[in-house]
MILUMFI-701238 format. One record per residue (C-alpha): x, y, z. Coordinates in steps of 0.02 Angstrom, whole numbers, padded with zeros to 5 digits, always signed. Each point is the difference from the previous one (the first is absolute). Layout:
XYZ/...
REM end
This chain:
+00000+00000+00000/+00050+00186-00033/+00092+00063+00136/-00089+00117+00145/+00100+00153+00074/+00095-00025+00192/-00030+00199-00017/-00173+00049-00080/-00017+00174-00034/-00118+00098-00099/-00127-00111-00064/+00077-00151+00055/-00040+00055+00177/-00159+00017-00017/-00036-00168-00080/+00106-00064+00160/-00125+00087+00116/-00152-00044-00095/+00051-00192+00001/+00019+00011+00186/-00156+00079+00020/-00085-00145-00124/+00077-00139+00087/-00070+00058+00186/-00191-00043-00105/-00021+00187-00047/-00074+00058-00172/+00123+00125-00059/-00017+00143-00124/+00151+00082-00066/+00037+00166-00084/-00161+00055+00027/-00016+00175-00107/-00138+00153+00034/-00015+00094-00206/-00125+00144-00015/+00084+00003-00123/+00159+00021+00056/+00078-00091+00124/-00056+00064+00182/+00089-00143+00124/+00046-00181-00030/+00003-00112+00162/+00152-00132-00031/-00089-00151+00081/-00197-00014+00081/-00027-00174+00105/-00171-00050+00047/-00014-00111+00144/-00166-00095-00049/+00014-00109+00175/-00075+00149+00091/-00171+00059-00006/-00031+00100-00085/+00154-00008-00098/+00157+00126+00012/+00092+00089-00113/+00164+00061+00051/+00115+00110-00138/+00195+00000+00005/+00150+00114-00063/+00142-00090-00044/+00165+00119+00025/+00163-00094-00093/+00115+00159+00037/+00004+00163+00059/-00148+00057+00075/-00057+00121+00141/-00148+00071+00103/-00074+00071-00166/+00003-00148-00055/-00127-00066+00150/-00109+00159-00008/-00033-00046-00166/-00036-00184+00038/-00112+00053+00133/-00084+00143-00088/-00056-00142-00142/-00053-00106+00135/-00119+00141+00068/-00055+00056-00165/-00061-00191-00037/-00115-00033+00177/+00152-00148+00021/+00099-00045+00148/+00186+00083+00026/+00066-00177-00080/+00202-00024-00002/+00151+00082-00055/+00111-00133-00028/+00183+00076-00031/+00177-00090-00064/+00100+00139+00047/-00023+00099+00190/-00063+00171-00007/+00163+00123+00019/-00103+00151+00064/-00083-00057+00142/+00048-00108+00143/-00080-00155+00064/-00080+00098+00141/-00071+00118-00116/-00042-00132-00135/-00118-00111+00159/-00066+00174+00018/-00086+00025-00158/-00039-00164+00003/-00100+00017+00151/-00095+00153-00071/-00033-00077-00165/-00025-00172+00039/+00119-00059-00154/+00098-00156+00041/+00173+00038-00053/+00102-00155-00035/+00160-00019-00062/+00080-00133-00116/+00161+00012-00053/+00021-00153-00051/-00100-00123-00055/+00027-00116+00162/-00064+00134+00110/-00186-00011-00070/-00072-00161+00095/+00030+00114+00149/-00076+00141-00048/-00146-00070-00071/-00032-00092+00138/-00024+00148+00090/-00166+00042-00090/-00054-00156+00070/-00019-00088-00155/+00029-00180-00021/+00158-00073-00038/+00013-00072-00179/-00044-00176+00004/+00148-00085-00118/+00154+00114+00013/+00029-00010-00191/-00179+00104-00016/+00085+00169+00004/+00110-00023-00142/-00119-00085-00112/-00137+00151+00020/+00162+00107-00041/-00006-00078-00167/-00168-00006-00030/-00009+00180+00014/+00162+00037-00092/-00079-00111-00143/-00158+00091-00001/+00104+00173+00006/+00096-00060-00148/-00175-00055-00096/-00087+00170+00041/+00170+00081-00084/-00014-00089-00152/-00161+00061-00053/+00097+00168+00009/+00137-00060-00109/-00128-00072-00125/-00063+00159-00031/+00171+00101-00021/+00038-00142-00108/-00154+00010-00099/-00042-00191+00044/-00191-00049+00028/-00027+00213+00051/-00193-00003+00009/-00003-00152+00096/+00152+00052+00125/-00090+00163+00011/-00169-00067+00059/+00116-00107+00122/+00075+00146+00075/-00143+00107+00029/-00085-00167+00073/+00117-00048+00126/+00000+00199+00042/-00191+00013+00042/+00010-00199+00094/+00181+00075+00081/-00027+00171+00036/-00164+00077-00049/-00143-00097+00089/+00130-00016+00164/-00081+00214+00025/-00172-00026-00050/-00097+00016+00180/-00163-00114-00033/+00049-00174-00026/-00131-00020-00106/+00062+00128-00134/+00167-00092+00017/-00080-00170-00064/-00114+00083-00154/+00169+00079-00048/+00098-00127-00002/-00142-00137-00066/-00060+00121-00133/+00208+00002-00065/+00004-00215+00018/-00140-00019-00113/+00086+00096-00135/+00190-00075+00041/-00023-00182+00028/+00097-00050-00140/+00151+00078+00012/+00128-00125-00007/-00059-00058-00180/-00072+00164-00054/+00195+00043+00036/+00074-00169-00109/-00151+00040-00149/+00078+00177-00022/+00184-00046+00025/-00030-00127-00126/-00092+00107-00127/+00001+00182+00031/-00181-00024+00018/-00091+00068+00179/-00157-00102+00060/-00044-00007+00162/-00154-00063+00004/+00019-00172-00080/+00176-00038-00058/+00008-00146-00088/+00146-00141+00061/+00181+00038-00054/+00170-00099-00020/+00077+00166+00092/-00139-00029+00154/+00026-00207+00017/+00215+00057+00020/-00029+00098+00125/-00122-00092+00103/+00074-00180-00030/+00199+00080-00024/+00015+00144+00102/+00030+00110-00179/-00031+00195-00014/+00003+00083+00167/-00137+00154-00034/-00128-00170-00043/+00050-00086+00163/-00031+00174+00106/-00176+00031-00081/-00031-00188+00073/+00064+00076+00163/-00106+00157-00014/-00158-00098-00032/+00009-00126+00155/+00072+00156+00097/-00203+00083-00039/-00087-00160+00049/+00119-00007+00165/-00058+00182+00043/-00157-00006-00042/-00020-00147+00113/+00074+00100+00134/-00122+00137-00022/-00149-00106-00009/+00078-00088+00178/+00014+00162+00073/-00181+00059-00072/-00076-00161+00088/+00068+00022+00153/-00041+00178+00024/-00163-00042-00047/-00024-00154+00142/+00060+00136+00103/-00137+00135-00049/+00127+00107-00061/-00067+00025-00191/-00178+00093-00002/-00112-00026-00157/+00047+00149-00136/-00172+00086-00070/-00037+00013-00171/-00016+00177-00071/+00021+00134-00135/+00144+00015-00072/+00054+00148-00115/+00132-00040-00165/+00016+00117-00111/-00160+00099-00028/-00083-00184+00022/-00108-00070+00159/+00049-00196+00049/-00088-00091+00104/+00151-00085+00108/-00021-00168+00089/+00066-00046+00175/+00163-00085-00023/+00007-00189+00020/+00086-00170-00037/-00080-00086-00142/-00102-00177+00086/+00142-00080-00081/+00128+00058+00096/-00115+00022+00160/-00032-00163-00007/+00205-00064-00016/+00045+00109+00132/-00148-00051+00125/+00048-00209-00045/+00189+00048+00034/-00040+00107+00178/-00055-00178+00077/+00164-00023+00021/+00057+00036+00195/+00161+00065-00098/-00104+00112-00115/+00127+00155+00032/+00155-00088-00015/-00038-00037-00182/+00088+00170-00056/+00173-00072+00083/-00039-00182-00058/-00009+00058-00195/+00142+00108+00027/+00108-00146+00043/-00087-00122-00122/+00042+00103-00149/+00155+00092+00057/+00107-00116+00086/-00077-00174-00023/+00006+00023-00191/-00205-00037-00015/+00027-00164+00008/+00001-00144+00108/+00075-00180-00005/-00132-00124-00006/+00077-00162+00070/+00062+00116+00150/-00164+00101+00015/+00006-00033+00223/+00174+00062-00002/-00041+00151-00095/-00144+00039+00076/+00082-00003+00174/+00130+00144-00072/-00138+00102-00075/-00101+00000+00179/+00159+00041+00081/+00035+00133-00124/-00174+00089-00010/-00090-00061+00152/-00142-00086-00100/-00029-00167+00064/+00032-00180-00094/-00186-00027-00007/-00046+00183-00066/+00159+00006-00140/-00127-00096-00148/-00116+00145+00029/+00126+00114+00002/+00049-00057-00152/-00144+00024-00095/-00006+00165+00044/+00045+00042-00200/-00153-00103-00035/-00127+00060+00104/+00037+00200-00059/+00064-00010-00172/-00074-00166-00069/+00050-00054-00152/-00033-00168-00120/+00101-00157+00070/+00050+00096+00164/+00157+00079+00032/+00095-00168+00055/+00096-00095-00108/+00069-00192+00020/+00136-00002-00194/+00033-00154-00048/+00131-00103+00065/+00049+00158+00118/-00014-00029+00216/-00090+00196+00010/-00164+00059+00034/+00049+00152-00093/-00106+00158-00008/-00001+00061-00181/+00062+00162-00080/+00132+00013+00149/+00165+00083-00068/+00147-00119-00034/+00115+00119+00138/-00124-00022+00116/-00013-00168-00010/+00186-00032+00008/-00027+00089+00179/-00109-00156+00041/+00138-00137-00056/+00164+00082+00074/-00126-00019+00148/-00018-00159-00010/+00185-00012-00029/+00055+00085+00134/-00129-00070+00138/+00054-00187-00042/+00189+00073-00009/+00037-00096-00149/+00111+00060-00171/-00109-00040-00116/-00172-00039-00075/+00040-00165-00009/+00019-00031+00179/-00175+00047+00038/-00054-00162-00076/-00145+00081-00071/+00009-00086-00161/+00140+00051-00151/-00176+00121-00096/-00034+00109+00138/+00192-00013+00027/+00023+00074-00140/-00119+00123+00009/+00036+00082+00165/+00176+00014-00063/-00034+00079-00142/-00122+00139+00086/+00170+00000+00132/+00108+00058-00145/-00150+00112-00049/+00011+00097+00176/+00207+00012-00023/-00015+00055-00160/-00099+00139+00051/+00087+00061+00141/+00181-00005-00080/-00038+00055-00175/+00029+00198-00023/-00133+00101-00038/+00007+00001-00204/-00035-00163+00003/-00165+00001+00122/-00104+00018-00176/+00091-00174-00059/
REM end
């Protein structure tokens, strides 16, 4: 595997505090931007702790250098603006204008947790300190670091599709996608604006991935109903053309969030929280419209009320999270007690609620056949459309949590072998190649 930094800086530090933060069982948000239209602040990392009720949301600045009580004020003014708890200010480097006694000072009036990591051992202490839980495998931490230094490197090379005039219309709509599911809907106030936002946007991107492959292929755009290409079956089955494999990873990055919304909705509404919106007039233009309460469709109602059941209901945020992110979205069939005994440990769902966890995909975004797939001759439950990085994640998993060298070893049969190493070399590929060649 690509080789992770003993001194993360920059960007690299914050995917080192974000996997810490998603290995305690927190849903964690990153670079989350505020455009009206210009940018007005950008929190580094947002955690939601889904275990209490109702859930919390705490933001975090992430300080690799220099950095001073401006710096805080700042923080803290954002945190203020937003209704949102003082959160942390996690630092590499100790503040050189003010002293210890004067740092536990504004801490005190603030209520910001200031913790300090210089280096990379000194997190499990510091983390600990928020009384989270301690990861439960000790390899965790670095394998969320490259999941979201894989996902960092897809989101880029939608950017260098466009410069490169690769796919543009479909790296475009990407782009402006993972920006509303990222950062636009994070500052809408009603939750239920959030979810017609962002479910109004899925119905019109839930191709992407081949809308992507059609164009790249043909110079042709169609997003509605692109018909199958040789480009799209490389890059699902191969791991080929980086922009396709990051408009896979936009796509199942929507369902995730929407999901999380619709959690979120639910609960607040067991908890009386959400009060029925009125229907009213409505002037557009110089036109009257009669506007309707907002609402799920019975569809989704219905999906979401099946799935809440579950005594785990509001852990299902943290228990995709890990499914897709750092389990690959897949799971070994022949080992499903053993994997199901991580993912409990991981998210907090329980053995017996995991198959309905699983079908979570199912229940709000059904489609023809379901979104499980058993391939021929392969070990996997795999779910479909899931990027070939991504799914690398999942095997050097594997790998890693049997501490074995190769695919081989895992005795999982010499197809699905084969397979998972392939997706490995997928997720190196990615992470070593320089920019220019993210469009390849």
């Amino acid at each position: 595997m690509a080789e992770l930094s003993n001194e993360p800086k920059g960007a690299e530090l914050e995917d080192f505090v974000s996997a810490h933060f998603a290995s305690r069982g927190c849903y964690v948000e990153t670079c989350i931007k505020e455009r009206k239209p210009e940018e007005i602040l950008e929190l580094d990392v947002v955690w939601t702790d889904y275990r209490k009720d109702p859930e919390e949301r705490h933001p975090v600045e992430i300080k690799s250098g220099d950095w001073g009580l401006g710096d805080v004020f700042k923080f803290y003014g954002w945190t203020r603006y937003l209704a949102m708890g003082p959160g942390q200010f996690i630092h590499k480097e100790p503040c050189g204008r003010l002293d210890p006694a004067g740092l536990a000072h504004v801490q005190k009036r603030t209520g910001i947790s200031f913790l300090h990591v210089a280096k990379p051992e000194d997190a499990e202490g510091q983390f600990k300190a928020l009384g989270l839980d301690e990861p439960t495998w000790d390899k965790l931490p670095q394998l969320w670091r490259y999941s979201f230094w894989a996902r960092r490197r897809l989101g880029k090379s939608l950017s260098v599709a466009i410069d490169s005039c690769v796919c543009v219309e479909n790296a475009k709509a990407a782009k402006e996608y993972l920006r509303l599911v990222n950062d636009a809907v994070f500052f809408v106030p009603d939750m239920r604006d959030r979810i017609e936002k962002l479910l109004s946007t899925h119905l019109r991107h839930q191709q992407l991935g081949r809308s992507a492959a059609y164009e790249r292929e043909t110079g042709k755009v169609e997003f509605n109903n692109p018909p199958e290409t040789r480009t799209f079956r490389r890059a699902y089955f191969w791991g080929e053309h980086f922009p396709v494999q990051a408009c896979l990873y936009v796509e199942h990055r929507a369902r995730l969030y929407i999901m999380k919304a619709l959690v979120e909705y639910w609960l607040a509404r067991e908890r009386g929280e959400v009060e029925a919106r009125k229907s009213g007039v409505i002037k557009v233009g110089n036109k009257l419209l009669f506007a309707l309460p907002a609402q799920l469709t019975k569809a989704m109602e219905a999906g979401i009320q099946k799935l809440s059941t579950s005594k785990s209901f509001r852990l299902f945020p943290v228990f995709r999270q890990a499914f897709l992110w750092s389990w690959g979205g897949f799971l070994l069939k022949d080992r499903l007690d053993e994997e199901y005994a991580e993912l409990e440990k991981e998210s907090g769902v329980p053995q017996k609620e995991i198959p309905i966890a699983l079908t979570a995909f199912d229940e709000m975004f059904p489609i023809k056949g379901g979104w499980f797939r058993e391939p021929v001759d392969d070990a996997r439950r795999v779910l479909i459309l899931m990027p070939a990085p991504m799914r690398g994640i999942g095997a050097y998993r594997r790998l890693r949590l049997r501490g074995v060298e190769n695919y081989k070893e895992l005795s999982c049969g010499a197809t699905t072998a084969s397979r998972m190493a392939g997706d490995h070399n997928v997720v190196v590929r990615l992470l070593d190649c320089a920019e220019a060649d993210l469009v390849k």
